[in-house]
N, C-alpha and C positions, 0 to 999 in steps of 0.2 A: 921429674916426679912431682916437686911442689908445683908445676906450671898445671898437671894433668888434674891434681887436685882442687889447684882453683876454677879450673874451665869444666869439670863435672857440677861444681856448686852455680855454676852459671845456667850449666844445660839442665839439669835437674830441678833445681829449688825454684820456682817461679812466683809470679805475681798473682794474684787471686784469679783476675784472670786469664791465666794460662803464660802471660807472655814473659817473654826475658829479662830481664835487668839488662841496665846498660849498666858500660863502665864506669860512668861519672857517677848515675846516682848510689852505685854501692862508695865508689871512691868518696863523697858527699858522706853519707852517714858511717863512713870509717872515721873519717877528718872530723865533726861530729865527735865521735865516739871516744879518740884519743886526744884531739888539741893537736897532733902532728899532721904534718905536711903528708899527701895522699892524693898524690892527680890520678886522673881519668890514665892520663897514658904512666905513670907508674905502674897502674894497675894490668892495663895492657900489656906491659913488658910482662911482668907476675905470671900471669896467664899465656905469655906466651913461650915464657922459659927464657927471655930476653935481659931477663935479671931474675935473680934465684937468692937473692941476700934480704929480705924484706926483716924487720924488725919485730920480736918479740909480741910486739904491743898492735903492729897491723897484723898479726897473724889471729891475732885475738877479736882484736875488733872485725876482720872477715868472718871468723865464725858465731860472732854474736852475732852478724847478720845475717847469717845465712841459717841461724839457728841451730850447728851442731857442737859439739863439746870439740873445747880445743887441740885434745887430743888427736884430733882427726890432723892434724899438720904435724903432730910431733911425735905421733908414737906410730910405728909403720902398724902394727900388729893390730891397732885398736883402728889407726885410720882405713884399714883396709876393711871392717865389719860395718864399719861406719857407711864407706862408699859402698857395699854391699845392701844394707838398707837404704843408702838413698836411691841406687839404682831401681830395688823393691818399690818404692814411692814412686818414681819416677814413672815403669810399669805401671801401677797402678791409675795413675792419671787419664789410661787410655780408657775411657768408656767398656768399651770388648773387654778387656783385660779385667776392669775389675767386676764386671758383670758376671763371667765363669768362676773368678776366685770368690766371690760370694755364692754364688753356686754351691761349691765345692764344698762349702764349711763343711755344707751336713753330710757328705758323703762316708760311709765307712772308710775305713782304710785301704779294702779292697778292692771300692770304688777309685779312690784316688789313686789309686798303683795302676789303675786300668786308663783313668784320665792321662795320668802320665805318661806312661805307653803311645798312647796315641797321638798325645803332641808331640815327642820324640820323634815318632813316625812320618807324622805330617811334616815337622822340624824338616828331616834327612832327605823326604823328598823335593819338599821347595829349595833347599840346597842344594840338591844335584840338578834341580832348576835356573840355578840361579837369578833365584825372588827375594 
């Protein structure tokens, strides 16, 4: 569980321009952030579920960098709306994506119950597609 919540804030959160973080440079401004010891392959393990004991204080310093409230590591209930909105963000990022959902703003209700329908739709058929 803590491995899938690190490797979401890896795939999600990015660089201004668009790209990933690497291991080192978050493990860098964790080490930085606490004065404790934080390699590249600690972090690797974190993320991969390969160690799952990380300390209070890396748990903190990951979400200072990655900009979410620390909660998001220690409370299931609060980290799960948390990774809900980053997923949101995430989405967003796509061009397409966030071009429809500004669209949308100004849609009635009616409108937007009719939008969603039909992504639903389109959704189930490229599913039975497999796209």
């Amino acid at each position: 569980m803590l491995a899938g919540k690190i490797d979401t804030l890896f795939r999600i959160v990015r660089r201004p321009n668009r790209e990933p973080y690497s291991n080192e440079e978050v493990a860098r401004a964790c080490r930085e952030a606490t004065g404790e010891t934080f390699s590249a392959t600690y972090l690797w393990q974190l993320r991969t579920g390969r160690r799952d004991n990380p300390t209070k204080r890396h748990l903190e310093a990951l979400a200072q960098f990655f900009q979410v409230p620390p909660a998001y590591f220690f409370d299931d209930e609060q980290g799960a709306v948390i990774a809900e909105e980053l997923e949101l963000l995430g989405a967003l990022r796509d061009s397409g994506v966030r071009d429809v959902a500004l669209r949308a703003v100004t849609l009635s209700p009616d409108g937007l119950a009719t939008i969603s329908d039909m992504i639903e739709a389109i959704a189930r058929r490229e599913a039975g597609r497999g796209q």
